[in-house]
C-alpha positions as CSV (number, residue, x, y, z in Angstrom):
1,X,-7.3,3.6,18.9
2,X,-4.1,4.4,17.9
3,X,-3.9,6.2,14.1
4,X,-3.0,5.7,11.9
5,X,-4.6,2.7,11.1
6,X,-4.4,-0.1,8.5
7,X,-6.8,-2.5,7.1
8,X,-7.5,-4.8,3.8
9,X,-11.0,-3.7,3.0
10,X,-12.3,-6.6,0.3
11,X,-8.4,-7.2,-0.2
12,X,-7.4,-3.2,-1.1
13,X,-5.7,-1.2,1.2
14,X,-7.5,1.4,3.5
15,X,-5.8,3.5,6.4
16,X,-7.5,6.0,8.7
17,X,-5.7,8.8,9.4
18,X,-5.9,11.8,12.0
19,X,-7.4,15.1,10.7
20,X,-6.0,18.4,12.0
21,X,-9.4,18.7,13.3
22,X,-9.1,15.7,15.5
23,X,-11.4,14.0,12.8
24,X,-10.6,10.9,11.7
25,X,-10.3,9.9,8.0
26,X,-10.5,6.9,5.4
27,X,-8.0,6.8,2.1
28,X,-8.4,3.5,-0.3
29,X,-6.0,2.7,-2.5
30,X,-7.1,3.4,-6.2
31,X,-6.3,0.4,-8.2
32,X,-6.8,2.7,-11.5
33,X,-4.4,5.2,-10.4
34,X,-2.1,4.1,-7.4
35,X,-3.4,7.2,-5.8
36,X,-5.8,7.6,-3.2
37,X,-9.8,7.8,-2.8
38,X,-11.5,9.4,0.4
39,X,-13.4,6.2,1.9
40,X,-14.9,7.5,5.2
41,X,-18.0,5.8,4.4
42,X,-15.8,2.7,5.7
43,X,-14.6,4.1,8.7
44,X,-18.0,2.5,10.8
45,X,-17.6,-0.7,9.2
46,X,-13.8,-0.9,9.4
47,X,-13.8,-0.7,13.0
48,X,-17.4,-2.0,14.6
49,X,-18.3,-4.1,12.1
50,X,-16.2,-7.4,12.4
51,X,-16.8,-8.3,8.4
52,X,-14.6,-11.2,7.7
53,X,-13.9,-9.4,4.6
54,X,-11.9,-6.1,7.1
55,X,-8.8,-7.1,8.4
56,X,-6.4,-5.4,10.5
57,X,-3.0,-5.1,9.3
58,X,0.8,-3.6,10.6
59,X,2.1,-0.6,8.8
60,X,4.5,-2.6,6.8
61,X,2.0,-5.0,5.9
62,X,0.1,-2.1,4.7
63,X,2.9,-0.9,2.9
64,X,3.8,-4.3,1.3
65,X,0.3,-4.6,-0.1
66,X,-0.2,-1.4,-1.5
67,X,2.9,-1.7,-3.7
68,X,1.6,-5.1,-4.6
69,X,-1.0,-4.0,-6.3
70,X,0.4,-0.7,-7.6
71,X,2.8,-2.7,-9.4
72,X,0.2,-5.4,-10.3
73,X,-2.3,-3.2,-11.5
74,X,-0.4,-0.2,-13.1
75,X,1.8,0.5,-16.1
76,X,3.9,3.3,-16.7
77,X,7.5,4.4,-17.5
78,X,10.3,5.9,-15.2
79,X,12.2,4.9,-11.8
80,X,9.1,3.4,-9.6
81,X,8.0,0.8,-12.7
82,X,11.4,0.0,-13.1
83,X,11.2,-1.3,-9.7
84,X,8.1,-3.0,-10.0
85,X,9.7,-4.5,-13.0
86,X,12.8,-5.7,-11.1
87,X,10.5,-7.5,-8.5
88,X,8.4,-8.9,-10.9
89,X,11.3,-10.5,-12.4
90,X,12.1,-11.7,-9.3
91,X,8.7,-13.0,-8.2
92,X,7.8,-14.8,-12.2
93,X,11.8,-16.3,-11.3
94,X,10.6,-18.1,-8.3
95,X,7.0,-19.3,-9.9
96,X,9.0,-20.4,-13.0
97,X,11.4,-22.1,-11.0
98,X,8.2,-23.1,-8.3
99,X,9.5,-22.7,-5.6
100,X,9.4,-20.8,-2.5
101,X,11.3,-17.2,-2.2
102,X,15.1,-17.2,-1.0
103,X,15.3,-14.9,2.7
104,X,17.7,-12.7,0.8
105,X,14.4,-12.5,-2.3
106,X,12.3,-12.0,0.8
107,X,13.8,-9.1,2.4
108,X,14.8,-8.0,-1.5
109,X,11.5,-7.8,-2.6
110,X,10.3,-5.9,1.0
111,X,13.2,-3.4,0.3
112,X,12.0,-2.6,-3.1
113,X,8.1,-2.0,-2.1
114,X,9.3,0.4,0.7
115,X,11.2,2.0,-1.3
116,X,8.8,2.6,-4.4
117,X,6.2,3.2,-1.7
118,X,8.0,6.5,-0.5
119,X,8.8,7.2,-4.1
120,X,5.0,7.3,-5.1
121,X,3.6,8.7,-2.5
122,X,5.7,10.9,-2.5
123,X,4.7,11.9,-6.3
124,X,1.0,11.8,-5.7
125,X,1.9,14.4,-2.7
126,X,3.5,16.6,-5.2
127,X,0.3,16.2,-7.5
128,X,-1.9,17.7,-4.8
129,X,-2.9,13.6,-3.7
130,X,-4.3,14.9,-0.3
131,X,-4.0,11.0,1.4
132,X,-0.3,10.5,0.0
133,X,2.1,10.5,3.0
134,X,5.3,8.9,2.5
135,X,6.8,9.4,6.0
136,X,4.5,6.3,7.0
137,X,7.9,4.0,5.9
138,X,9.7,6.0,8.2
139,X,7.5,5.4,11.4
């Protein structure tokens, strides 16, 4: 298997990571603080146990989702909720509106969330968050 690794675990964000060790570990996505929560008690059940509720998903999926619900589930003040601000106002436009997102709203929106994705993780890495890596936008 090729790590890291991303899945939606009961719709949150997971990835298994290599350890220096050769190990391998589980981070969830803390919808409390945006950071992230050691889960290797998942690792078995993210990869053998073919739960409807696991799904496998590409790193930018992983990415898109994670800012999702950072910016749904957070509040706070300074750049990164900006952002979430600015694709909120962007997503409650098209629902207002109903209709379906523009390409140029589409690859807006996927712009922002990789963006604010590097800028948190790369806070929580600078708080001592020992599952934030922000190089995975980079990949």
């Amino acid at each position: 298997m090729q790590l890291p690794a991303f899945f939606s675990y009961y719709e949150s964000p997971v990835k298994l990571v290599e350890e220096t060790d050769g190990g391998i570990s589980a981070w969830r996505l803390s919808k409390d603080t945006g950071g992230w929560q050691s889960a290797n008690k998942l690792i078995d059940k993210l990869l053998f146990s073919g739960d409807d509720n696991v799904e496998s998903l590409t790193r930018d999926e992983f990415i898109q989702q994670t800012e999702h619900d950072r910016s749904y589930y957070l509040r706070g003040e300074g750049p990164v909720f900006a952002l979430y601000e600015t694709v909120r106002a962007i997503t409650d436009a098209q629902a207002r509106e109903k209709r379906y997102p523009t390409p140029k709203e589409i690859a807006l929106v996927r712009g922002i969330r990789r963006k604010t994705f590097v800028m948190f993780e790369e806070q929580l890495q600078s708080a001592g968050d020992p599952g934030a890596d922000p190089s995975l936008v980079e990949d």
